[in-house]
NUBA-75691 format. One line per 2 residues: their letters; for each residue x, y, z of C-alpha. Coordinates in steps of 0.5 Angstrom, whole numbers. Example, Ala and Ser with C-alpha at 12.3 -4.5 7.8 and 13.67 -1.06 7.14 Angstrom:
NUBA-75691
AS	25:-9:16  27:-2:14
END
This chain:
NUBA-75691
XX	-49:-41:24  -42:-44:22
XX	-45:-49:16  -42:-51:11
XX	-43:-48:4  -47:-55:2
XX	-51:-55:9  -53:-49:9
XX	-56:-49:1  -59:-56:4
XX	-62:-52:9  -65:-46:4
XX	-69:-51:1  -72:-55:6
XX	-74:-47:9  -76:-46:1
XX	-81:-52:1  -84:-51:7
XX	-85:-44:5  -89:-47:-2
XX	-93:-52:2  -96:-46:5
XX	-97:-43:-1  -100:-48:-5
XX	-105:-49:1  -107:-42:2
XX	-108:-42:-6  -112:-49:-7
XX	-117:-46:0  -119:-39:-5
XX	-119:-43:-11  -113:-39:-15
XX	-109:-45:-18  -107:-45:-25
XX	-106:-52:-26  -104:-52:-33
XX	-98:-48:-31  -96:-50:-24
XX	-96:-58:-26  -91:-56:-31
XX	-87:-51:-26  -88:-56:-21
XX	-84:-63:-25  -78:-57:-28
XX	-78:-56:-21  -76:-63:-20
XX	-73:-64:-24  -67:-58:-23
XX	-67:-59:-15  -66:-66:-17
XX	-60:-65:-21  -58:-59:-17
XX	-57:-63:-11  -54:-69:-15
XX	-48:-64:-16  -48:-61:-9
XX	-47:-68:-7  -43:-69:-12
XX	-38:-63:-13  -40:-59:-7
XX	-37:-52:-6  -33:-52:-12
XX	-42:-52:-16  -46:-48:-10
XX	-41:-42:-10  -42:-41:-18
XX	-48:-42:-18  -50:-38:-13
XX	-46:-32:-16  -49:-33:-22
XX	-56:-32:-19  -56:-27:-15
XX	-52:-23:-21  -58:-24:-26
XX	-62:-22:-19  -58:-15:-19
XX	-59:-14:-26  -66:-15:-26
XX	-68:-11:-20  -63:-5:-23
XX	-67:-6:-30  -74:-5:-26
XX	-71:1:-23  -69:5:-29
X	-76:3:-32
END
């Protein structure tokens, strides 16, 4: 859609809040909350988007791309690993 690299992680996780709020909704009205390991969950969240998007303002492209990279490796790995079980 022609955004930049920083505009479009921005927007990633705009899409990924809305998508959270939906679930925790949807999980609070059947009553299948664990809130002893979703509060912590919730403030490491927090804590990693505030500090993620800290650097993505401040370094850009040269933060994003690598991070990015290196999570869709492990991702890769992951799913390869759950395959050969």
């Amino acid at each position: 859609m022609g955004f930049s690299l920083t505009t479009a992680s921005g927007n990633a996780k705009i899409v990924n809040l809305s998508s959270n709020i939906a679930a925790v909704i949807t999980f609070l009205m059947n009553g299948k909350v664990m809130f002893i390991v979703g509060i912590p969950a919730a403030l490491c969240c927090i804590l990693g988007h505030w500090v993620g998007s800290g650097l993505a303002i401040k370094n850009g492209a040269k933060v994003i791309r690598p991070a990015f990279i290196g999570v869709l490796a492990i991702l890769f790995i992951k799913i390869g690993m759950d395959l050969i079980k």
